[in-house]
BAFI-3210 file (N, C-alpha, C; in Angstrom, 3 decimals, decimal comma, padded with zeros to 6 digits):
// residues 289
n [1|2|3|4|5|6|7|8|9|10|11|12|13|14|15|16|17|18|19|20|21|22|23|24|25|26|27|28|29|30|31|32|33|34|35|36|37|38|39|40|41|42|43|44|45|46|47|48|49|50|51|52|53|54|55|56|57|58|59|60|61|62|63|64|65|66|67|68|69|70|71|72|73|74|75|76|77|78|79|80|81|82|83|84|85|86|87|88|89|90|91|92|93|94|95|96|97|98|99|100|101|102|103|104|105|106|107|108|109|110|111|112|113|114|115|116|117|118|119|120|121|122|123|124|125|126|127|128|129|130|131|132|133|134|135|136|137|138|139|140|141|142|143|144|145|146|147|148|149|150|151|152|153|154|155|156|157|158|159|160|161|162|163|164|165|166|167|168|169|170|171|172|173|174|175|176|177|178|179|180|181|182|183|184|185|186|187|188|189|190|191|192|193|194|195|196|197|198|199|200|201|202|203|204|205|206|207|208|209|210|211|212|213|214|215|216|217|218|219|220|221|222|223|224|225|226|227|228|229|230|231|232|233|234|235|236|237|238|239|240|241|242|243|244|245|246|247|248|249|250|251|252|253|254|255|256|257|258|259|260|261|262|263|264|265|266|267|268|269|270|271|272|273|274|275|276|277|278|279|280|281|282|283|284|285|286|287|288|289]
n.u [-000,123|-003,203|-006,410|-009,911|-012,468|-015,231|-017,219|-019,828|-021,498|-023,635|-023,161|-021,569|-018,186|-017,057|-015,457|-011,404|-010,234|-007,304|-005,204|-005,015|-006,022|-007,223|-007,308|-008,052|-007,009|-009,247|-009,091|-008,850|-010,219|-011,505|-011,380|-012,328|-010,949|-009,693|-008,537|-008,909|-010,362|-012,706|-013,762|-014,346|-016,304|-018,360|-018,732|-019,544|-022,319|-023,489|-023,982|-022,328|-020,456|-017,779|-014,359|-011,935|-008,644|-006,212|-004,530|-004,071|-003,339|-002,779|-004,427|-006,768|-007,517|-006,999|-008,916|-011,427|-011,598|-012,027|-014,172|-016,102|-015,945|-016,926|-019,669|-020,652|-021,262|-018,855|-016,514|-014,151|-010,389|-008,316|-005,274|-003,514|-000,856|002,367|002,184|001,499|-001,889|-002,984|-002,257|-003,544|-002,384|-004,239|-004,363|-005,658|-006,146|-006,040|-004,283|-002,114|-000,369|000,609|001,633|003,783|005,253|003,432|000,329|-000,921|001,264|002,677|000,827|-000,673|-001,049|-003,180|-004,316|-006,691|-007,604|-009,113|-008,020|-009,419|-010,999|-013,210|-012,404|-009,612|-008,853|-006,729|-004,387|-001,903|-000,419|-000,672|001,684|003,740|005,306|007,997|007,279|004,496|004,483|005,786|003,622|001,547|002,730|001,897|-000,925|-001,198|-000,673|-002,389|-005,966|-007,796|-010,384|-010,682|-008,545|-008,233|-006,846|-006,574|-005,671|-004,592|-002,887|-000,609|001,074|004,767|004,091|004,688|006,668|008,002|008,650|006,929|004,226|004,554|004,700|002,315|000,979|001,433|-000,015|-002,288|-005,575|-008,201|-007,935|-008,485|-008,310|-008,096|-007,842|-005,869|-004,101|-003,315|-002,061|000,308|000,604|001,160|003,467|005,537|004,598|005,936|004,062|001,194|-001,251|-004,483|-005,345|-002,884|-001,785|-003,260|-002,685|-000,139|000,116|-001,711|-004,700|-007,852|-010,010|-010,255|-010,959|-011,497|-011,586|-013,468|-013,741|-016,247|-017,375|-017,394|-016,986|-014,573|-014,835|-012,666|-012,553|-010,877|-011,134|-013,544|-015,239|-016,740|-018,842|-019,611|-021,221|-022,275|-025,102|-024,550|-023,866|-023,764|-020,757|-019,992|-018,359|-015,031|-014,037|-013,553|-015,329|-014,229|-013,514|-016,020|-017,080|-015,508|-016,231|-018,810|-019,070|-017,236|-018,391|-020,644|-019,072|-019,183|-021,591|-022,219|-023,708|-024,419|-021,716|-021,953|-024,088|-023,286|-020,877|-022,456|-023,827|-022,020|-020,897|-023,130|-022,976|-020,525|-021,049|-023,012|-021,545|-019,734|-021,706|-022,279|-021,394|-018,156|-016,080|-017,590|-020,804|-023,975|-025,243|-028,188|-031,454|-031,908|-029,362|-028,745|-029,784|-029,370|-028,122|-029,527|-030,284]
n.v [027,484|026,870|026,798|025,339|026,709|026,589|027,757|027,221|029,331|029,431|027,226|025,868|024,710|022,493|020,408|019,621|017,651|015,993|014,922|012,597|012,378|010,121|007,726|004,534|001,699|-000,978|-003,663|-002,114|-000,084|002,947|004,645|006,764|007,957|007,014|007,432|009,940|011,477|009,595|009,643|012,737|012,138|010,693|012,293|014,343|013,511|012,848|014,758|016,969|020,366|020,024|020,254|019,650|019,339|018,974|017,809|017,533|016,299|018,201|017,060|014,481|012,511|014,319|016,419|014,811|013,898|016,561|017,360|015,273|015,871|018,354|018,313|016,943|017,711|018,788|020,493|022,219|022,494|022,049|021,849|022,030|020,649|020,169|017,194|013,240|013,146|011,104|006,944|004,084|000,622|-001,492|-005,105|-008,925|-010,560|-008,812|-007,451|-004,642|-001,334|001,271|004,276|006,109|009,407|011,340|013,540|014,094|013,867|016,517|018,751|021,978|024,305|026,969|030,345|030,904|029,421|028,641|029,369|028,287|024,937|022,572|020,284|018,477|015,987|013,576|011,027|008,773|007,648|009,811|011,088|010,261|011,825|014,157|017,250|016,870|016,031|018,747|020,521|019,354|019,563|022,558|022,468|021,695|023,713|025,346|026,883|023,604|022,076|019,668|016,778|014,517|011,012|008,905|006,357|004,422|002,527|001,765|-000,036|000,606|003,255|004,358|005,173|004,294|006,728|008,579|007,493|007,467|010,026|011,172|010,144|011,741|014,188|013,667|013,510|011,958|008,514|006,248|002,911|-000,521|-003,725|-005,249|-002,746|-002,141|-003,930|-003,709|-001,141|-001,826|-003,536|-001,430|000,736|-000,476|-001,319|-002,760|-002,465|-000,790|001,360|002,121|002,951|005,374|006,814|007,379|009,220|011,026|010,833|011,366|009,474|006,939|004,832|000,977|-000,766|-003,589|-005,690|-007,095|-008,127|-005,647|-002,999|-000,874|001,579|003,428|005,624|007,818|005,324|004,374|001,805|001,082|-001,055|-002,661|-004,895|-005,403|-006,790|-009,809|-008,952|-009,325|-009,173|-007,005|-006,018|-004,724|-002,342|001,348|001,123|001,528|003,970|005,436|004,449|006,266|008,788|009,316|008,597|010,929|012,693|011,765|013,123|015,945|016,580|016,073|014,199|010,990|008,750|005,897|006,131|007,193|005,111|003,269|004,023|004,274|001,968|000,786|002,386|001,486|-000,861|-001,130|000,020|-002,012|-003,750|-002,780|-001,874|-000,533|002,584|004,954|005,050|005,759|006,282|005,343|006,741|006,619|006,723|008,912|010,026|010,268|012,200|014,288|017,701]
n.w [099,537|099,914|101,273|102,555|103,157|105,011|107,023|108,926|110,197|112,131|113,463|116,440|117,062|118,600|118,518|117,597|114,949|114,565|111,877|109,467|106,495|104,165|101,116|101,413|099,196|097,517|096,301|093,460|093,906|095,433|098,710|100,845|104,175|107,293|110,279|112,070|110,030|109,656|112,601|112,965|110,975|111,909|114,600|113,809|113,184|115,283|116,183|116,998|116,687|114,667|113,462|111,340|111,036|108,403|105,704|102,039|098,693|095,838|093,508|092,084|093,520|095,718|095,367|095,078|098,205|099,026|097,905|098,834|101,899|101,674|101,369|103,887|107,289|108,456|109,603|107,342|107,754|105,909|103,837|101,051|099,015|097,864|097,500|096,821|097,212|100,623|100,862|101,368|100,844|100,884|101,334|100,362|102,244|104,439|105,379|105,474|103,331|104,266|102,605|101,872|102,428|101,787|101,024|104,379|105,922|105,835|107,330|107,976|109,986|109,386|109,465|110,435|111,903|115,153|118,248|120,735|121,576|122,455|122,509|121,442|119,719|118,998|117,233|116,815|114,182|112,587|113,632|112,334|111,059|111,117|110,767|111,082|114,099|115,293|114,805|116,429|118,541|118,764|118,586|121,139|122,546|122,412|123,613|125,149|126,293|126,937|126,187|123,912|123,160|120,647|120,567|118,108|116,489|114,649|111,857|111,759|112,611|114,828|117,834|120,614|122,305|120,984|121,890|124,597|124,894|123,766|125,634|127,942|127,701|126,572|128,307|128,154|127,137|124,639|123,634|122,513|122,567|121,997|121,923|123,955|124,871|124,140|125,219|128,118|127,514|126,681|128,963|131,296|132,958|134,930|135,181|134,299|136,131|137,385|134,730|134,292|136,769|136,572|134,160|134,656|133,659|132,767|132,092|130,874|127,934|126,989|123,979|123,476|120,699|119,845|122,297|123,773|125,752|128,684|130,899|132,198|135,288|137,619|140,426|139,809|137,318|134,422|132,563|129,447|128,030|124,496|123,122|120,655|116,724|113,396|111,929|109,216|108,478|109,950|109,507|110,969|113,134|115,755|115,728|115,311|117,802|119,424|118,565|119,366|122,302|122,945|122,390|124,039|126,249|126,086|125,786|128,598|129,368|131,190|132,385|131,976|129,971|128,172|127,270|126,830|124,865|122,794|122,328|121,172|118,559|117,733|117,167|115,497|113,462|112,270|111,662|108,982|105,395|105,192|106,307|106,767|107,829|108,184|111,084|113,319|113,918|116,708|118,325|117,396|118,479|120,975|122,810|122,968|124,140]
ca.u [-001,079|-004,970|-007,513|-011,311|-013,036|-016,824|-017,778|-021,156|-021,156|-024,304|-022,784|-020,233|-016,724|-016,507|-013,707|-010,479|-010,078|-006,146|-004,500|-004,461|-007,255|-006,396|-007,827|-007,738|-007,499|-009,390|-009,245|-009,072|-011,936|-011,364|-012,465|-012,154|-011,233|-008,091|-009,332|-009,433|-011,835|-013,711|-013,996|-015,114|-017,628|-018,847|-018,972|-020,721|-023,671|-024,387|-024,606|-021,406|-019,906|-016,380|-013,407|-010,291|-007,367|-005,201|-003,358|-004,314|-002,389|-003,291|-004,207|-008,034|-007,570|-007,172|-010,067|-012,516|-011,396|-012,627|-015,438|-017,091|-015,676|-017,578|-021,051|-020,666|-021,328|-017,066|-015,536|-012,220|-009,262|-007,644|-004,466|-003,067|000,651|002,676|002,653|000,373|-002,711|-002,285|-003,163|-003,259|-003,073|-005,317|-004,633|-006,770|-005,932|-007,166|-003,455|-002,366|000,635|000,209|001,990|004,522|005,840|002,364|000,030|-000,849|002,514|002,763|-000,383|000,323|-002,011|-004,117|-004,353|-007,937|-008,044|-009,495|-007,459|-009,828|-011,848|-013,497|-011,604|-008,563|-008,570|-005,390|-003,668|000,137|-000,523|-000,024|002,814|005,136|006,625|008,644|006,450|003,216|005,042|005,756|002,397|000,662|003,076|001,571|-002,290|-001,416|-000,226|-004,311|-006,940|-008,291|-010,833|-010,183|-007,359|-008,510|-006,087|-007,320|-003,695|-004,684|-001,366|000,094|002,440|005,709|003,768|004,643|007,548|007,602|008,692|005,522|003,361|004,703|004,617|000,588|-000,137|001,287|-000,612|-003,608|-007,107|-008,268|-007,776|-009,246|-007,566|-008,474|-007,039|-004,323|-003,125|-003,394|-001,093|001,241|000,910|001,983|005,135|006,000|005,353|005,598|002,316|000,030|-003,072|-004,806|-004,966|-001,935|-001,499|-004,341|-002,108|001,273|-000,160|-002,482|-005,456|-008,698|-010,850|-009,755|-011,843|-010,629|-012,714|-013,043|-014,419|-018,093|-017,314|-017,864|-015,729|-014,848|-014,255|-012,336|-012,353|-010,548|-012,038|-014,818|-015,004|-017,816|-018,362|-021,056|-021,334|-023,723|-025,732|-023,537|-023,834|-023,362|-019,602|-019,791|-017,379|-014,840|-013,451|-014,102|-015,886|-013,473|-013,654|-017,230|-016,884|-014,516|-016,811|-020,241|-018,081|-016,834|-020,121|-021,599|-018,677|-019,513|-023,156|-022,112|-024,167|-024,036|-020,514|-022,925|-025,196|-021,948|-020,317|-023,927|-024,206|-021,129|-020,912|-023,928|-022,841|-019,765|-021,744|-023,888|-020,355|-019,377|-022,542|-022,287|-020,033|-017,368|-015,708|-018,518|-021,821|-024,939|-025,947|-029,601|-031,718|-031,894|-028,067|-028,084|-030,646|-029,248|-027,838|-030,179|-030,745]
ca.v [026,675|027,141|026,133|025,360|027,776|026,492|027,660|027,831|030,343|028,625|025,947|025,969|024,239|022,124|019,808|019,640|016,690|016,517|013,812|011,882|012,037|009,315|006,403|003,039|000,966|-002,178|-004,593|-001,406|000,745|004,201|004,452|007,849|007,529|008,011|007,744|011,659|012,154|008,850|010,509|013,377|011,842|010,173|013,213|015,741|012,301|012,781|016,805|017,885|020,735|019,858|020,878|018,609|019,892|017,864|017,933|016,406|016,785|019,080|015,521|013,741|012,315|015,630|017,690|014,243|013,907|017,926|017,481|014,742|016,260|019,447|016,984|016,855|018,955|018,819|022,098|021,797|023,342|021,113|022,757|020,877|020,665|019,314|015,767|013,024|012,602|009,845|006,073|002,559|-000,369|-002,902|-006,579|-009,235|-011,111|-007,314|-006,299|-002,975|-000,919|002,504|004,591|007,013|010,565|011,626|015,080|014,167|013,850|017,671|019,415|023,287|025,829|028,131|031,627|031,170|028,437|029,359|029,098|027,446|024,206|022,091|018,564|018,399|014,645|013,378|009,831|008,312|007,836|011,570|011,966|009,802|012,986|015,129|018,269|017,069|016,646|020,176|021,069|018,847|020,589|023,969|022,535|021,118|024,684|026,095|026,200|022,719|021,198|018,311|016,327|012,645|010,493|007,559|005,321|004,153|002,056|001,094|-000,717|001,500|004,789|004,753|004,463|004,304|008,479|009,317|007,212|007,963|011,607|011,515|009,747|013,108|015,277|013,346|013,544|011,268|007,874|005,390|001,901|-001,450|-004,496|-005,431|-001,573|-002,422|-005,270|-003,031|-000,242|-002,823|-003,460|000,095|001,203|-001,427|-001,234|-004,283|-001,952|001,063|002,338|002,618|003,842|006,502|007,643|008,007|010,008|011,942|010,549|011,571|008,371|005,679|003,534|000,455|-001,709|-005,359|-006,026|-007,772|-007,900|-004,677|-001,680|-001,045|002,889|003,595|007,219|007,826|004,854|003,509|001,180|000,769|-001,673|-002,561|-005,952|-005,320|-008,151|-010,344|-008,704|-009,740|-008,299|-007,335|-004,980|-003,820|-000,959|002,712|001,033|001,690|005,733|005,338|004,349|006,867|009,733|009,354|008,419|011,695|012,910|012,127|014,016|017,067|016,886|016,016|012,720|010,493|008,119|005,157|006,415|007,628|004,334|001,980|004,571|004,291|000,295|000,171|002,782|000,613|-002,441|-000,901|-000,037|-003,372|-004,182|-002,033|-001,763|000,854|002,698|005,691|004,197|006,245|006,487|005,229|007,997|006,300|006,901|010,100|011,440|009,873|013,367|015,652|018,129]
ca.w [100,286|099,867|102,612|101,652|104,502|104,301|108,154|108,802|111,668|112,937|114,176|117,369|116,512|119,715|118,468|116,604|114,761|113,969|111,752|108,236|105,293|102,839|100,955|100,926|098,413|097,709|095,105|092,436|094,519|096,676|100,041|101,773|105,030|107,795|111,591|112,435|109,545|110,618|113,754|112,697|110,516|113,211|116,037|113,030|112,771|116,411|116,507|117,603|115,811|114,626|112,276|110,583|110,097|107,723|103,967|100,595|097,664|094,239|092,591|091,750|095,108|097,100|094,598|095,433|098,976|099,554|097,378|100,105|103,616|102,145|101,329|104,842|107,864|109,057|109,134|107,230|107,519|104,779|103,173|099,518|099,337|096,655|098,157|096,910|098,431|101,406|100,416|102,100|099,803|101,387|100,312|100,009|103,587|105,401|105,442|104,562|103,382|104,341|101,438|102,814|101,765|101,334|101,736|105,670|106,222|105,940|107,833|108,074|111,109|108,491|110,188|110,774|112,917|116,344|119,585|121,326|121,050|124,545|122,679|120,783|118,912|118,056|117,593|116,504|113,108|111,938|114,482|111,918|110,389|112,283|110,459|112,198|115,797|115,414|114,611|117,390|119,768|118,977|118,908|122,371|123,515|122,376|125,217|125,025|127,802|126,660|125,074|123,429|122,432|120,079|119,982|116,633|116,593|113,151|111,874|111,481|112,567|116,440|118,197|122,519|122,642|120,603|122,461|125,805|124,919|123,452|126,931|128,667|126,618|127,195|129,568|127,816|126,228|123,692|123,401|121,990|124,081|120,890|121,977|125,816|125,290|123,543|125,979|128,855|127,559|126,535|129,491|132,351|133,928|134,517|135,157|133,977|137,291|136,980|133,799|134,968|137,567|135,985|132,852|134,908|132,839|133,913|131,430|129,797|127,076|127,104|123,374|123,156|119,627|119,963|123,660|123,926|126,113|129,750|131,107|134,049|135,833|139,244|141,357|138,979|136,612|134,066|131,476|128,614|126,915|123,823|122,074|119,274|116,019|112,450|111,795|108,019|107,923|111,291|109,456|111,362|114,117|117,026|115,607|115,529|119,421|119,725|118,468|120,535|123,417|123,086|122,451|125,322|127,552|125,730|126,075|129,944|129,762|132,261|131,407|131,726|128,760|126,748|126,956|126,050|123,302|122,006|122,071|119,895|117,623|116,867|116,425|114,062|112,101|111,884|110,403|107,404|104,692|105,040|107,265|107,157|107,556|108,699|112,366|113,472|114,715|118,242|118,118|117,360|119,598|122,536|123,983|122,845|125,656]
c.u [-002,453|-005,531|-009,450|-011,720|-014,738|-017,323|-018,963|-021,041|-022,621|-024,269|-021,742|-019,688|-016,246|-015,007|-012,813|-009,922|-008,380|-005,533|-004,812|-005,582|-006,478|-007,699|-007,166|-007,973|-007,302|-009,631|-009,808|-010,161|-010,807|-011,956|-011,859|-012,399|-009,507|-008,772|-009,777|-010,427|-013,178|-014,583|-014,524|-016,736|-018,827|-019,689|-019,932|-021,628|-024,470|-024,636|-023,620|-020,551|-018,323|-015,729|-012,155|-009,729|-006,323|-004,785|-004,044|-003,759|-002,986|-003,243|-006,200|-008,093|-008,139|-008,519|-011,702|-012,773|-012,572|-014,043|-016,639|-016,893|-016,854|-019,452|-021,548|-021,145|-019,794|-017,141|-014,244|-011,238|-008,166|-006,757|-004,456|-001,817|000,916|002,842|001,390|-000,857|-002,480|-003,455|-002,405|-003,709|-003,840|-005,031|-005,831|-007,041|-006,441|-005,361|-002,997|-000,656|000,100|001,473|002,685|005,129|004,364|001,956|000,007|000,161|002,971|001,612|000,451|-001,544|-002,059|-003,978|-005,568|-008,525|-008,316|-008,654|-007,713|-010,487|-011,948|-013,111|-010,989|-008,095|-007,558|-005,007|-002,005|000,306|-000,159|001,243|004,289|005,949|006,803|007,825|005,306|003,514|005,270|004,562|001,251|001,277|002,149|-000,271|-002,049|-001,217|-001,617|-004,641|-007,917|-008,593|-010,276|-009,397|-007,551|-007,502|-006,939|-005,820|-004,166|-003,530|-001,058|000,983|003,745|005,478|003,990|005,899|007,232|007,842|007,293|004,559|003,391|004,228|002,834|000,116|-000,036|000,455|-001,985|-004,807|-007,673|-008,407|-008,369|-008,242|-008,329|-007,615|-005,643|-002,974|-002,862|-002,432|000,320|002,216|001,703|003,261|006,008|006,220|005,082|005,421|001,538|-001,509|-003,265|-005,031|-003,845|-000,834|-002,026|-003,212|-001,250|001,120|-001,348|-003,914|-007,283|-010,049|-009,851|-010,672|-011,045|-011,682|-011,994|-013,787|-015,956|-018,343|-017,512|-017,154|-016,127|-014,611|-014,205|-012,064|-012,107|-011,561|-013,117|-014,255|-016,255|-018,238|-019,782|-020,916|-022,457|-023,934|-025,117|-024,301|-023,154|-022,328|-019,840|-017,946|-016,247|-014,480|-014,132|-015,100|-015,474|-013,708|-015,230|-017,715|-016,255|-015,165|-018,175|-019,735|-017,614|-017,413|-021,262|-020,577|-019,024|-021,179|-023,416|-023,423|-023,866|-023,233|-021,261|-023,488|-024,100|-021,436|-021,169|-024,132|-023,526|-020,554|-021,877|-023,364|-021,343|-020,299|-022,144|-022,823|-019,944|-020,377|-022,941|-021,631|-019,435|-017,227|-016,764|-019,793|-023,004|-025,585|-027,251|-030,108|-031,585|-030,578|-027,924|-028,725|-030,794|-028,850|-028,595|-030,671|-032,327]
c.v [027,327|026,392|026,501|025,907|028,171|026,575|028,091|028,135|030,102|027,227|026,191|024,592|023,907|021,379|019,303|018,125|016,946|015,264|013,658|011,517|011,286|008,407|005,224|002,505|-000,131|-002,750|-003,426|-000,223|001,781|004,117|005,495|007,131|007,926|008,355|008,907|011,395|011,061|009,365|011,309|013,563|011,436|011,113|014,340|014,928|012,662|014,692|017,486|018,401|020,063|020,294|019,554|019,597|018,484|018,738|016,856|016,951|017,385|017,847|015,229|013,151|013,174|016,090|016,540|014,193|015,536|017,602|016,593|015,332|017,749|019,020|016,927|017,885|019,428|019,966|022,166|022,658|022,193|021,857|021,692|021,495|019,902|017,847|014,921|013,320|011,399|008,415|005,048|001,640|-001,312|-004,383|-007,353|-009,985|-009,944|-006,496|-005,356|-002,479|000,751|003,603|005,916|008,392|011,598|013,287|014,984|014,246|015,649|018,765|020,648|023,515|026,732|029,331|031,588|029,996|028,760|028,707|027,895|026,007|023,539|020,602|019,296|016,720|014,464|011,472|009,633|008,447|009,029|011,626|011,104|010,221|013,992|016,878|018,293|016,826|017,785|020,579|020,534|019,878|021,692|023,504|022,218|022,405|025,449|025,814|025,081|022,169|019,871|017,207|014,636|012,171|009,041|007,157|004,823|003,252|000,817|000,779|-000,106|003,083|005,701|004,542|004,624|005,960|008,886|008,941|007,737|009,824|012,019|010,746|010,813|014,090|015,078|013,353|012,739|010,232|006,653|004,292|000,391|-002,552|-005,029|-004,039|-001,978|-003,147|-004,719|-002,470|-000,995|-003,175|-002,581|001,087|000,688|-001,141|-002,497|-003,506|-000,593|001,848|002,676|003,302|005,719|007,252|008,235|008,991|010,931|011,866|010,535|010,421|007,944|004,672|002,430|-000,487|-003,281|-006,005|-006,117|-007,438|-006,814|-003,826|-001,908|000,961|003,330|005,318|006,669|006,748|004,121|002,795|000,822|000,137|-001,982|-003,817|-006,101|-006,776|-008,349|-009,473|-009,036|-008,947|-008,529|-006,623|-004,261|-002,468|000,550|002,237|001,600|003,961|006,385|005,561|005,735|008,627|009,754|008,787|010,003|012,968|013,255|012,509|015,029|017,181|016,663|014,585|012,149|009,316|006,718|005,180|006,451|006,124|002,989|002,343|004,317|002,789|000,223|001,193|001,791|-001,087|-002,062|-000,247|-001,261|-004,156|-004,560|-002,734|-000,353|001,374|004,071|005,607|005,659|005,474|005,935|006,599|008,141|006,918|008,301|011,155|010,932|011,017|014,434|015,976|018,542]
c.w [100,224|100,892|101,938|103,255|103,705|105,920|108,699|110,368|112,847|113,452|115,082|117,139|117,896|119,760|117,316|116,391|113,924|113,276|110,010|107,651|104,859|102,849|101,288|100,144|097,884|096,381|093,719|093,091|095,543|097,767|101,312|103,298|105,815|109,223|111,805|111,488|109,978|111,631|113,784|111,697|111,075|114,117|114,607|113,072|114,089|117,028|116,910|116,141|115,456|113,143|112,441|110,271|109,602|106,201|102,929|099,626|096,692|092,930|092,599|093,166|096,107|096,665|095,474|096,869|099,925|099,443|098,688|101,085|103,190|101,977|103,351|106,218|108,945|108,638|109,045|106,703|107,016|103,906|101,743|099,577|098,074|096,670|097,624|098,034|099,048|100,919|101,253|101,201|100,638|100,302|100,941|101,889|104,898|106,065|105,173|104,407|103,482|103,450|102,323|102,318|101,146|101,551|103,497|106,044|106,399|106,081|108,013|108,894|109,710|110,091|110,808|111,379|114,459|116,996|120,685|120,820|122,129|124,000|121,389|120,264|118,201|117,926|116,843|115,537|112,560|112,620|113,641|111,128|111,431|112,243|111,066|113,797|116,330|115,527|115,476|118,921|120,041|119,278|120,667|123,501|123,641|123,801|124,699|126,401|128,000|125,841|124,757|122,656|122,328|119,890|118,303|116,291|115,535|112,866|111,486|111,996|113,958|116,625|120,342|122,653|122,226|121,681|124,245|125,604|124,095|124,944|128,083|128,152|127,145|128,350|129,468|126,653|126,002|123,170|123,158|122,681|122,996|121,783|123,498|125,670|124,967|124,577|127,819|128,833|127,285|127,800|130,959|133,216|133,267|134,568|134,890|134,986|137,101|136,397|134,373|135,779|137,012|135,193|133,332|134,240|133,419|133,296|130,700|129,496|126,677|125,907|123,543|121,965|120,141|121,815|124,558|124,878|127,911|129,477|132,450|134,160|137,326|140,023|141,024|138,131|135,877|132,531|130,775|127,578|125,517|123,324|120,775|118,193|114,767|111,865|109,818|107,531|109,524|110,959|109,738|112,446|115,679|117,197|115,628|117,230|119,957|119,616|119,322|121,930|123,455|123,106|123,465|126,563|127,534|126,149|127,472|129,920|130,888|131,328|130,872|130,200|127,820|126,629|126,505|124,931|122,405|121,476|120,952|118,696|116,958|116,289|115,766|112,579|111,308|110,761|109,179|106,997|104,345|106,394|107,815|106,619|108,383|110,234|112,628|114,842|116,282|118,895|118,446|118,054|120,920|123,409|123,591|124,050|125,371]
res [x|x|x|x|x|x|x|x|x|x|x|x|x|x|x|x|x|x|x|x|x|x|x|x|x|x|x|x|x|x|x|x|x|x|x|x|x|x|x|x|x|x|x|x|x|x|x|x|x|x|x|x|x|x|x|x|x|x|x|x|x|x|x|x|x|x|x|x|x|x|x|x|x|x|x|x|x|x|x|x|x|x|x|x|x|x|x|x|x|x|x|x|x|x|x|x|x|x|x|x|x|x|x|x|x|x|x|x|x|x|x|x|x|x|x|x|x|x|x|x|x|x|x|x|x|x|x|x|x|x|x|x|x|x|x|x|x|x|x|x|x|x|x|x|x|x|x|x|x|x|x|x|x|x|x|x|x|x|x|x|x|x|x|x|x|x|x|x|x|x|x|x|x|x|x|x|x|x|x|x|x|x|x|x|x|x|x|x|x|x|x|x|x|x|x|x|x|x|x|x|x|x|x|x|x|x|x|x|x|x|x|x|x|x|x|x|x|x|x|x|x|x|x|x|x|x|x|x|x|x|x|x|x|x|x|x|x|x|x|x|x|x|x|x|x|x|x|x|x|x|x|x|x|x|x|x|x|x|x|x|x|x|x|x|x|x|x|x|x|x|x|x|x|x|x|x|x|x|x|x|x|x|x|x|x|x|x|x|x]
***
């Protein structure tokens, strides 16, 4: 196992992005991508340090895959394994087969991964080999302020133990109202108070496409309808949300500001084309202290 160790020691490594590099691919075309690194493409746009850990295989995939995350300002602890690199076919209708037996499928802890980090980013998706359940266990045993779960919730990649067991884990969580409807019958509760309580959950983002997000903490409730936008593209919007949302806990924002910020930064995903689109400066210098 090799690890690409590009850490620029002027930067602090607030949070661990944990889960599944891969492409997609569309009508013959590549398209790096795989929520965690989303995510982390995302949270390095608006100034926060961060690191991926994940797997890509010793293939044109894995070598191109590195080659952009290090283009980047991510700090990756990316092993290569004998496993392809991970791929999602995309058809033409916007459904997908997500390609199975892959490198994510087998993430390995490098020695030189720090202990700490003040967020720990995880979702379901990675947890559908029994090798990365092991290996979320042990990130979940680190000192982490904060534990974000993005449900991410795919078709074959969850079952009710995982999910129940990433909503104990969790502080907080990031859900889309498809997953809400899910999480309702998984685990029968009609309200996120509710949820909130049972799982000890100290936020919950709750998106509504165009409609834009609610976010409940103990007792509040605070919601943000942005102005319609021309959807070109939804892909990596929700991780988009999901990173300056997470953004502005770290920079201690007020939740208000984090959750107006983070509405437009997913509208302005949708926009694009692709799932990692460039930030507007407004965006990204919403928490500067």
């Amino acid at each position: 196992m090799s690890n690409i160790e590009t850490i620029n020691h002027n930067v602090e490594y607030k949070i661990l992005s944990f889960g599944e590099v891969l492409f997609d691919l569309i009508s013959g075309k590549c398209f790096l991508g795989g929520a965690p690194l989303n995510f982390a493409w995302y949270a390095d746009q608006i100034g926060i340090g961060i690191s991926m850990l994940s797997a890509v295989g010793k293939d044109k995939l894995g070598e191109r895959a590195l080659s952009l995350i290090s283009e980047s300002g991510i700090n990756p602890f990316i092993s290569k394994n004998q496993f392809p690199t991970g791929t999602v076919n995309v058809h033409a209708d916007g459904s997908f087969d997500i390609v199975r037996n892959v490198a994510w499928e087998s993430i390995q802890i490098p020695n030189s991964l720090p202990k700490h980090f003040d967020m720990l980013y995880f979702g379901t998706s990675a947890q559908s080999s029994q090798n990365n359940r092991v290996i979320l266990k042990k990130l979940l045993e680190y000192d982490s302020s904060h534990v974000f779960l993005d449900l991410n919730l795919r078709k074959d990649c969850y079952t009710k133990e995982i999910v129940i067991r990433s909503l104990e884990a969790a502080s907080i969580l990031k859900m889309n109202s498809f997953e809400w409807d899910v999480i309702r019958g998984l685990c029968s509760t009609t309200s996120i108070e509710d949820l909130m309580h049972r799982h000890d959950l100290e936020m919950v983002a709750l998106t509504y496409g165009q409609k834009g997000a609610s976010l409940y903490t103990p007792g509040n409730i605070r919601e943000y309808n942005p102005a319609p936008v021309k959807t070109i593209d939804p892909t990596g919007a929700g991780d988009a949300f999901a990173a300056v949302l997470a953004a502005g806990i770290l920079k201690k924002a007020s939740l208000t500001n984090a959750l107006t910020t983070a509405c437009h930064a997913g509208a302005n995903t949708v926009s694009k084309k692709g799932a990692m689109t460039p930030l507007p400066d407004d965006i990204k210098k919403q928490f500067l202290s």
